[in-house]
C-alpha positions in Angstrom: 0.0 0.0 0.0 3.1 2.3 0.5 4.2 2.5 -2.9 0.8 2.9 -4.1 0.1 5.7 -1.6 3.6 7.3 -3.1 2.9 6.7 -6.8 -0.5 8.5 -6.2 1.2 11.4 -4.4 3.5 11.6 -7.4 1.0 11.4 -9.5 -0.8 14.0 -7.6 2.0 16.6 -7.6 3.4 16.0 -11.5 -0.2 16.4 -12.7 -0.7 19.4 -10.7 2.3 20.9 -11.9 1.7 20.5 -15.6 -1.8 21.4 -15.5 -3.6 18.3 -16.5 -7.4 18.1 -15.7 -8.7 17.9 -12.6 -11.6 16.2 -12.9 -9.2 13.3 -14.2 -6.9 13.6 -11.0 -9.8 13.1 -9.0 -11.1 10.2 -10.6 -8.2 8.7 -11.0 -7.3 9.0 -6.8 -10.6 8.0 -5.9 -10.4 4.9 -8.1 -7.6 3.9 -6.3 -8.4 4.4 -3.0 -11.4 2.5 -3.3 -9.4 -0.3 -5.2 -6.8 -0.5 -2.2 -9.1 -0.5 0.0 -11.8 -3.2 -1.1 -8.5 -5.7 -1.5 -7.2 -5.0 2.1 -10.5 -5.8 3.3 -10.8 -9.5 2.8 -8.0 -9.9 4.9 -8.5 -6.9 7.5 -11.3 -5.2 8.7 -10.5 -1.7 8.4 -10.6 1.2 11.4 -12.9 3.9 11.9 -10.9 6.9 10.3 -10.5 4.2 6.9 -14.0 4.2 6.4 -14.2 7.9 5.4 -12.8 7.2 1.7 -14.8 3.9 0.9 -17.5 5.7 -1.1 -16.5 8.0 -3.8 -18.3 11.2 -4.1 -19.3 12.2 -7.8 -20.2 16.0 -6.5 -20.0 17.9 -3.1 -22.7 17.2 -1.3 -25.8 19.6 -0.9 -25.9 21.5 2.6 -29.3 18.9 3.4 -26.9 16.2 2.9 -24.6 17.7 4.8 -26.7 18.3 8.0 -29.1 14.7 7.7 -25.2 13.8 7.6 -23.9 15.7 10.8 -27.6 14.7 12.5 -26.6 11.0 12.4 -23.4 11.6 13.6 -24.8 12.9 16.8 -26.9 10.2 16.9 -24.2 8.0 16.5 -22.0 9.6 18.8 -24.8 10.0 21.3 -25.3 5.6 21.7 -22.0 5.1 21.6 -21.8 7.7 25.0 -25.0 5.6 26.3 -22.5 2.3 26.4 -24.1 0.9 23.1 -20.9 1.9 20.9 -19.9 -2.0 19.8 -23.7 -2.5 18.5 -23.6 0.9 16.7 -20.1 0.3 15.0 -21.7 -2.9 13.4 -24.7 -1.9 12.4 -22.5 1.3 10.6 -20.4 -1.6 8.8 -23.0 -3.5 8.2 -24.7 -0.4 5.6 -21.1 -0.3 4.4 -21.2 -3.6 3.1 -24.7 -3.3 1.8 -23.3 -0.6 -0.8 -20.3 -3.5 -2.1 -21.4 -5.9 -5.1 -20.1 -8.7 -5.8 -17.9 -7.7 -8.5 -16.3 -4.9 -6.0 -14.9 -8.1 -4.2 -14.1 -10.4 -7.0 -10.1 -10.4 -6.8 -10.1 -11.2 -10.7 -12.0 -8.2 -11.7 -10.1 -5.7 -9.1 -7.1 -6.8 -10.9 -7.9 -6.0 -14.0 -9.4 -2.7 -12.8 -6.2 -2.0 -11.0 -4.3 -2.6 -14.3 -6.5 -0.4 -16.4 -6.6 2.8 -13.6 -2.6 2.1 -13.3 -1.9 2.2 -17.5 -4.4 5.2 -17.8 -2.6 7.6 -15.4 0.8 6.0 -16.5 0.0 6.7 -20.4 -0.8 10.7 -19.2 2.1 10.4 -17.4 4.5 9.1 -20.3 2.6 11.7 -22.5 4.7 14.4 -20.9 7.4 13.9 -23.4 5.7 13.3 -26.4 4.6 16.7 -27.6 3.4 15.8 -30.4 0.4 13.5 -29.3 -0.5 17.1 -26.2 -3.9 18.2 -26.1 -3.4 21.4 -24.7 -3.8 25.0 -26.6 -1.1 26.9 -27.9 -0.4 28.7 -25.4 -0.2 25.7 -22.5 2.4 24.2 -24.4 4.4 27.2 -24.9 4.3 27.4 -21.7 5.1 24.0 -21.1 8.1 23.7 -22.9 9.7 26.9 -21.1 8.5 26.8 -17.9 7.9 22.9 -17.4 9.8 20.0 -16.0 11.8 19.8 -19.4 13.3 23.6 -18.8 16.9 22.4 -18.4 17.0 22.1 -22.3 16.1 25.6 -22.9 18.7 27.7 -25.1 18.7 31.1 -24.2 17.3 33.5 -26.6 15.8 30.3 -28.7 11.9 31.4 -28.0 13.1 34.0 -30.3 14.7 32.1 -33.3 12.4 30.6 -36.0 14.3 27.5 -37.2 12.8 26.1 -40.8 13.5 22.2 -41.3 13.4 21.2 -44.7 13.1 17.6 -44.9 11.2 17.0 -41.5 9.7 13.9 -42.2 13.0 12.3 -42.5 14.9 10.0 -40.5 17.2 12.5 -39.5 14.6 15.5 -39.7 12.2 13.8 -37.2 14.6 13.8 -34.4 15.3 17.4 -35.4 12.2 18.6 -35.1 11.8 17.5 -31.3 14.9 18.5 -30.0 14.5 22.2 -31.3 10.6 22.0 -29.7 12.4 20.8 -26.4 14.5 23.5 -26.5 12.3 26.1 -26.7 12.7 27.3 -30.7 10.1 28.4 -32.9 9.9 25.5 -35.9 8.7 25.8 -39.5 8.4 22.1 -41.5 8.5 22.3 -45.2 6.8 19.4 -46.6 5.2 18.8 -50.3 2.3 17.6 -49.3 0.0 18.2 -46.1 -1.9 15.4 -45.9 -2.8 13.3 -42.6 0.1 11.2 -42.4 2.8 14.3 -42.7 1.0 15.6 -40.5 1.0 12.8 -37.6 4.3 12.5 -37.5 4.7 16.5 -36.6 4.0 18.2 -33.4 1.1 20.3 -33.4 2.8 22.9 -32.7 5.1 23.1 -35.6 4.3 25.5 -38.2 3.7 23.5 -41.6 4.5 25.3 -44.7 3.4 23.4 -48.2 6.1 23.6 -51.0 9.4 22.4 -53.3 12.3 22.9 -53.2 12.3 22.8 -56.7 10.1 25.4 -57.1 11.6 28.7 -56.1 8.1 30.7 -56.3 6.7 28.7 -53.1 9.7 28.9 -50.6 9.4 33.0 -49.9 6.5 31.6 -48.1 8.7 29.4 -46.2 11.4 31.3 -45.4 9.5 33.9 -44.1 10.3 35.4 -40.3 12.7 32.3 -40.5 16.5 33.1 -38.8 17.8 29.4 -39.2 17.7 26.3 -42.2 18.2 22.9 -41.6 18.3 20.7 -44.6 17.3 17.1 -43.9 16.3 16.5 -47.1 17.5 14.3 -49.7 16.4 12.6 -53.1 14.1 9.5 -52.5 15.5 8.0 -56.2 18.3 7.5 -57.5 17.6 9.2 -60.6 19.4 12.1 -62.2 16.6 14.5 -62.3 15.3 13.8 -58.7 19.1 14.2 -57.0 19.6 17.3 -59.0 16.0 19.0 -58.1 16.5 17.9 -54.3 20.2 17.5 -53.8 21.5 20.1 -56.2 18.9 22.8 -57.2 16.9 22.5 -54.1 19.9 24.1 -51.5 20.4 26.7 -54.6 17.2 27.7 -54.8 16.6 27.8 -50.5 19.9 30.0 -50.0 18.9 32.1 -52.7 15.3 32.4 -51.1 17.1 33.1 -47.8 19.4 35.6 -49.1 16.4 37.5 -51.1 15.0 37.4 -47.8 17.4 38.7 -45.2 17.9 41.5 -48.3 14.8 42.9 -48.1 15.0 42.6 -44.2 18.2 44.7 -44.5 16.9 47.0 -47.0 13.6 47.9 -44.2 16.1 48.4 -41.6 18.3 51.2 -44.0 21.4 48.9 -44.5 21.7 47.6 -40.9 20.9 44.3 -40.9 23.8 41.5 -39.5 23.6 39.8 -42.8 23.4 42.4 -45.1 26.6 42.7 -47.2 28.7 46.0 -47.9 28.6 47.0 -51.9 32.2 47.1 -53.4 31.2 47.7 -56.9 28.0 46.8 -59.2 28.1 47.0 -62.6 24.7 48.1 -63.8 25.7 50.9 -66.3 28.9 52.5 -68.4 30.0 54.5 -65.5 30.1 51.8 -62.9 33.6 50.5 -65.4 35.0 54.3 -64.4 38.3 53.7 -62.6 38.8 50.3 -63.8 42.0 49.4 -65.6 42.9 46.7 -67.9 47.2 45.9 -67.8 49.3 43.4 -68.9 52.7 41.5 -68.6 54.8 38.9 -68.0 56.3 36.9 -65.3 59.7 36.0 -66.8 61.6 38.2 -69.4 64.1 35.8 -71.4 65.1 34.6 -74.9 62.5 31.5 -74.7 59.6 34.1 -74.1 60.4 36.3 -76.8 60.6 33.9 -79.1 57.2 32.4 -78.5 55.8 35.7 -78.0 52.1 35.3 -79.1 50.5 38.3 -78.1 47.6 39.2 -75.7 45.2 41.7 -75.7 41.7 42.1 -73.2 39.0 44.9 -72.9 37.0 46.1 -70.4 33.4 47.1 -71.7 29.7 47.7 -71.6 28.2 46.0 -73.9 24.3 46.7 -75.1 22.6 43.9 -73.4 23.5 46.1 -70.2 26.6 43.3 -69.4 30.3 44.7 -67.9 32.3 41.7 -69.9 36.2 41.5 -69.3 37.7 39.3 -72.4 40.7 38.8 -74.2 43.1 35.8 -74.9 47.2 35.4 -73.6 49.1 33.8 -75.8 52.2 34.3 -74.6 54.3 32.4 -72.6 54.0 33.3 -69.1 51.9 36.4 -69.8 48.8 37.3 -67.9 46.2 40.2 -68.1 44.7 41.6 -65.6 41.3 44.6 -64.7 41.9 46.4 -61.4 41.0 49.4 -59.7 41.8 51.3 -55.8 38.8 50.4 -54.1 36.5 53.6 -52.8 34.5 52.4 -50.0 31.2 54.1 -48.4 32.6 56.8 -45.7 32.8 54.7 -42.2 33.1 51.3 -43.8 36.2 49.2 -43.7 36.5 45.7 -44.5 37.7 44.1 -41.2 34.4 44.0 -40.0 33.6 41.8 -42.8 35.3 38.2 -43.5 35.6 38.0 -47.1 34.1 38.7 -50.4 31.8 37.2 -53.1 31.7 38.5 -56.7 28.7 37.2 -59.0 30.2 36.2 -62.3 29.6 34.9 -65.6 31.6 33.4 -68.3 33.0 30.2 -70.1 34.4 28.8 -66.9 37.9 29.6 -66.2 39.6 30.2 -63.2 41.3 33.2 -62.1 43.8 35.1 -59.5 42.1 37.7 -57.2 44.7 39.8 -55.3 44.5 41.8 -52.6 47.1 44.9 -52.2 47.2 45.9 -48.3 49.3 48.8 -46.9 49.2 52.6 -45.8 47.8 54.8 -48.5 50.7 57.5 -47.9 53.4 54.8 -48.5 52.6 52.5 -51.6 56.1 51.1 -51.2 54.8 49.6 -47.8 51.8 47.9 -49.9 51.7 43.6 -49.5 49.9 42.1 -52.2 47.7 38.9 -51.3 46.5 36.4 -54.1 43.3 33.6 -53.9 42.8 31.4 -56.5 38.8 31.5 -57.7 37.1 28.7 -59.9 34.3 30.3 -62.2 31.9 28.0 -64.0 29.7 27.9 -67.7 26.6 30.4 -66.8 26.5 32.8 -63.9 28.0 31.9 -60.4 28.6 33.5 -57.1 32.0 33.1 -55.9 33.0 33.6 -52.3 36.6 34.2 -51.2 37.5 35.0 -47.4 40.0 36.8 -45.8 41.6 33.6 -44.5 42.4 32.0 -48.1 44.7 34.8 -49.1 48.3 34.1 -48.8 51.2 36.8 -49.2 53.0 36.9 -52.6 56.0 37.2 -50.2 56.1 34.1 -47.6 57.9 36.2 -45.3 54.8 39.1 -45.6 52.6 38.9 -42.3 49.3 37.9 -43.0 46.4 40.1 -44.6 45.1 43.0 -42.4 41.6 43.5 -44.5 41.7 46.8 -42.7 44.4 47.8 -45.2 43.3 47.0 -48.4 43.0 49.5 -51.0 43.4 48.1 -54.2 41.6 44.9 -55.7 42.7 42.8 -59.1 41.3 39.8 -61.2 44.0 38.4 -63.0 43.9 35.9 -66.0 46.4 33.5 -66.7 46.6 30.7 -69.7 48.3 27.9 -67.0 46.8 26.2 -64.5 43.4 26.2 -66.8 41.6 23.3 -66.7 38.7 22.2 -69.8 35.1 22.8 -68.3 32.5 20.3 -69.4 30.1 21.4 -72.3 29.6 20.1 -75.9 31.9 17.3 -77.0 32.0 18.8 -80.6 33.2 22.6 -79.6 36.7 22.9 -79.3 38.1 25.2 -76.2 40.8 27.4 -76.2 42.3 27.6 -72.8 44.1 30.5 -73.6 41.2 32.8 -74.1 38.4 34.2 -71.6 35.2 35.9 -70.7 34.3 36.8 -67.6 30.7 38.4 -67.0 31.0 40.9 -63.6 27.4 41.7 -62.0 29.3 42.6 -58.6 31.2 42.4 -56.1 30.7 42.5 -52.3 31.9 42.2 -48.7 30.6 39.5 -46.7 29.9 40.7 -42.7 31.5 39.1 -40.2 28.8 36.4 -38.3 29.4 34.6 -35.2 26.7 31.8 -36.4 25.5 29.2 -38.6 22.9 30.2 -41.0 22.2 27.3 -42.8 23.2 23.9 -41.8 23.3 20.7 -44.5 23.2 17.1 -43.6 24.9 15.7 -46.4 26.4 12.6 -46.8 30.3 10.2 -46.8 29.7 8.3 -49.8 29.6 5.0 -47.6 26.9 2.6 -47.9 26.0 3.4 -51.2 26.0 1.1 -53.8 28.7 1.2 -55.3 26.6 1.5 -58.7 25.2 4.5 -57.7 27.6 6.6 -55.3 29.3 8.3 -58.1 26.0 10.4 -59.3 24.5 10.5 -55.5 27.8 12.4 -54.7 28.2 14.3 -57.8 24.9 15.6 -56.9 25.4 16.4 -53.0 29.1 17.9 -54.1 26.7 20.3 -56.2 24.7 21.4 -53.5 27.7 22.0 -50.9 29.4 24.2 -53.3 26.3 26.0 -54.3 25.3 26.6 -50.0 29.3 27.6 -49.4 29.2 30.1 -52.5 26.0 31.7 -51.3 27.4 34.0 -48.5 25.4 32.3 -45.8 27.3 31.3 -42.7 26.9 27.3 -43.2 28.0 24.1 -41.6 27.9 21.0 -43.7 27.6 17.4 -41.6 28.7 14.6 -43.7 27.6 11.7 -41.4 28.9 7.9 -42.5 25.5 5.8 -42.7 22.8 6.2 -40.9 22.0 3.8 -38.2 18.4 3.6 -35.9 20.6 3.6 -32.3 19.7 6.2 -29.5 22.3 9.0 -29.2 24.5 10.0 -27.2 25.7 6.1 -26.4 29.1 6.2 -28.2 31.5 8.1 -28.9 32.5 10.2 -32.2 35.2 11.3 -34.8 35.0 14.9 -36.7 37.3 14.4 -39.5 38.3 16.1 -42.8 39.5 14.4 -46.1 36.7 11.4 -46.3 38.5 8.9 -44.3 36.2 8.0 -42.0 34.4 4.0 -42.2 31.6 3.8 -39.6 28.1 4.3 -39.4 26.4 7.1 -36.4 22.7 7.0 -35.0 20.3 9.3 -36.2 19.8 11.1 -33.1 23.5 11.9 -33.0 23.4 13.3 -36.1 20.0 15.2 -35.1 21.8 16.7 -32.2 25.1 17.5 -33.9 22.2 20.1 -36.2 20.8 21.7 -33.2 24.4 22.3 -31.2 25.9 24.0 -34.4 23.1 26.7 -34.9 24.7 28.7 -32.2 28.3 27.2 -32.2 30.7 29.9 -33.5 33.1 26.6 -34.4 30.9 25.3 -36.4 30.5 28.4 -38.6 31.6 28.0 -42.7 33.0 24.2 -41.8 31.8 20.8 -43.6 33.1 17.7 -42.0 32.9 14.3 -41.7 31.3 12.4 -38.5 30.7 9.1 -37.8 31.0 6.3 -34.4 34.8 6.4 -33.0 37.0 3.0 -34.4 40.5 1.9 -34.2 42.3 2.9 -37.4 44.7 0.3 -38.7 48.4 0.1 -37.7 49.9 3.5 -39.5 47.4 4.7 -40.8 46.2 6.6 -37.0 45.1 9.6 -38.3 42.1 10.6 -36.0 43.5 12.6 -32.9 40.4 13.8 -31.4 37.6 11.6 -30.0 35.0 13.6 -28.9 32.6 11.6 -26.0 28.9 12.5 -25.6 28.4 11.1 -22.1 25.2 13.6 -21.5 23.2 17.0 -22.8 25.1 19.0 -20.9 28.8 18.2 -22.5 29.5 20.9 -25.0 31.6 18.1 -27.2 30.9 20.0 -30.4 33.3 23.3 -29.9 36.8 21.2 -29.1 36.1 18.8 -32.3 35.1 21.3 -34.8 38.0 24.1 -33.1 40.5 22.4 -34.5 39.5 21.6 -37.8 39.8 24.1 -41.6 37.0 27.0 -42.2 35.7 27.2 -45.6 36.7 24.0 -46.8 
């Protein structure tokens, strides 16, 4: 009886806490007290203070009740004074027992009543943490998920961050979707279709937005009032149109959506918005080309050169489909041309508040050298000049370079200072050119170029991940199809890192159905890793690096920690994930490369 007395105080208390009706608390108590109590009578008559709680009361009794019921206490009380107390107590048991049917007693039945009251109040308690099967308003589970028993999960300022979770109904995107509700964010699912079944396997309290990712026209509906992405979602086929649409085109079309979108936010705030990038150039009309200049040269001078001296020429111009092309061809040996100009930026502005830049481009796909001269304006013999290498492709292209990948001309040069930097130059070069894929039958010449300029911006500086990507290792894929699933996911990294957005890309080995949190993990660069990881691990791994400054512009590989074979040890970090608490994310991913 103790530990049923104590699960019903429990009871009592956790339902009391989280607001559950009262009407069922009461039912449920008085169900079983009267349960205990008709089983420990057919082995012990009970006392005179236990007979208080033997019938239940539907409704508080009227004041007539009341006072017919204090009258017969007197009466009662008043015999048992006159010495007939023993006769009295019987005859009171004896209209207890009058009000007990047979089935009250049957020990078969109270079992099975016992078991039905007992998994009734132990389903509403294991309902506490499944939100997605509640049946309170709105506003009761807000207030349940910040104020409740699960309040230890809460990330500051998440009430305020709107996370969209493309790919919810996923393995991975399931897990997601909890875990950010525990923790107090505001959660948008973007599904294809809202039919019953989508939405079952949702909280109620997720926002469900209908479209594709395909379809650029219906996700300004979804990224609306939206801070964070998570992509969950991959390609149900293997076939070449479905990964490209979903894998490919689907993170090009979202980043563009979220970039259009924290624009316009920028543009309503006049220009101050965190994400809103610092204009270097655009080239929208003849004048924008003013103070651009178009040089050339050479990087040896000797007999060999001369004599295979095959000219070069390039031009800067505007042409009349409102275009700023910079073409030409290099012919000679070691020659190079090159279109620069000293940068002239808004009064106030300087680039070491931003971490790199991103030029949209055009073109038949050749690379080029960007470089950066850094010094004092007063003494241009103090200038350091800082090259990138940038990859361009067939079509238009946004191309983002940071800070960090510029390296001196001079080794022994300190590293860039973007606070310095004055004067900027894309430089072509015949070597180093590589043949871009387009039709077989048209021969390329490497040696010539054309290179479309729409503009050219600094990216601000952002403490955060704006768009995480769950991609994926390669491993468990058939071997039959891995080339094209990766071609495809390869696509759709380059196209979220080129976008300006502060991302994190997880590329976890395959996918197991294991809780999380049981084992421990490897963060690893260079696809070497050759184990599986559990859903929920991955899940988690999402949530941590929304707000995890080490996680910012990194992809990386993750998978359950192994022994690696004998000379080949190349994992030095084992991160452990022994409970929710343990921030394991920030020493893997601190020692790991940025934009890579």
């Amino acid at each position: 009886m103790s530990s049923a007395a104590a699960a019903t105080t429990a009871n009592t208390a956790l339902y009391s806490n989280t607001r559950f009706s009262s009407e069922l608390l009461a039912s449920s108590i008085n169900a079983f007290s009267k349960t205990h109590f008709t089983t420990c009578s057919n082995s012990l008559r009970p006392k005179r203070n236990t007979r208080l709680i033997l019938v239940p009361r539907a409704s508080p009794p009227s004041d007539s009740a009341k006072s017919t019921e204090d009258s017969g206490k007197r009466k009662r009380k008043k015999k048992s004074d006159d010495g007939n107390g023993g006769d009295g107590e019987e005859g009171e048991d004896d209209d207890n027992r009058l009000q007990l049917s047979l089935d009250d007693v049957n020990p078969v039945g109270l079992g099975r009543k016992s078991r039905q009251i007992f998994d009734e109040v132990w389903r509403k308690f294991s309902g506490l943490g499944q939100i997605s099967r509640t049946s309170r308003t709105d506003d009761e589970e807000t207030l349940f998920i910040r104020e409740g028993p699960m309040c230890e999960f809460v990330i500051p300022g998440a009430q305020n961050t709107t996370v969209l979770v493309v790919g919810a109904t996923s393995r991975i995107g399931r897990i997601v979707v909890r875990k950010l509700m525990i923790r107090g964010y505001l959660v948008k699912a973007l599904v294809r279709k809202a039919d019953q079944e989508v939405v079952d396997m949702l909280p109620r309290s997720v926002e469900i937005v209908i479209g594709d990712v395909g379809d650029p026209a219906t996700l300004k509906a979804a990224v609306e009032g939206c801070n964070k992405i998570i992509y969950c979602a991959t390609a149900r086929s293997t076939i070449t149109g479905d990964l490209f649409r979903v894998d490919h085109l689907g993170v090009y079309n979202l980043c563009k959506a979220f970039q259009d979108y924290n624009n316009k936010l920028a543009q309503l705030r006049a220009g101050k918005s965190s994400k809103s990038k610092l204009v270097i150039t655009k080239f929208k009309s003849p004048s924008s080309l003013d103070g651009w200049e178009v040089r050339q040269g050479t990087y040896f001078q000797d007999v060999v050169a001369t004599k295979y001296d095959g000219g070069m020429d390039a031009k800067f111009e505007f042409t009349e489909n409102g275009e700023a092309v910079f073409s030409g061809y290099v012919f000679t040996r070691g020659g190079f041309v090159e279109l620069s100009k000293k940068l002239s930026l808004p009064l106030g502005s300087t680039l070491d508040r931003y971490e790199g830049l991103v030029l949209s481009v055009g073109g038949n796909g050749r690379s080029y050298v960007l470089i950066l001269e850094a010094g004092p304006l007063a003494d241009p013999s103090q200038s350091k000049l800082y090259f990138a290498r940038i990859s361009t492709k067939v079509g238009f292209c946004r191309v983002r370079v940071p800070f960090s990948s510029f390296r001196p001309v001079q080794p022994d040069d300190p590293p860039l200072d973007p606070f310095l930097i004055h004067t900027l130059t894309i430089r072509f070069e015949p070597r180093r050119q590589k043949p871009v894929e387009v039709n077989a039958e048209t021969k390329q010449d490497l040696r010539s170029f054309k290179l479309i300029l729409e503009y050219i911006k600094a990216l601000p500086t952002g403490q955060e991940t704006d768009f995480v990507l769950v991609s994926c290792s390669g491993l468990g894929i058939e071997p039959s199809r891995r080339e094209q699933v990766l071609k495809a996911k390869r696509a759709g990294e380059d196209s979220l890192r080129r976008s300006g957005l502060g991302y994190t890309i997880v590329r976890p080995g395959p996918l197991e159905e294991e809780p999380g949190g049981q084992r421990a993990l490897i963060f690893d660069q260079g696809n070497r890793i050759s184990q599986g990881i559990s859903c929920a691990d991955v899940a988690d791994i999402c949530v941590k690096a929304l707000h995890d400054s080490s996680a910012r512009n990194k992809s990386f590989d993750v998978c359950y920690e192994y022994v690696a074979e004998q000379g080949k040890e190349l994992y030095e970090l084992v991160a452990h994930l022994p409970d929710k608490a343990n921030n394991y994310l920030t020493p893997a991913l601190s020692v790991l490369e940025k934009n890579t």
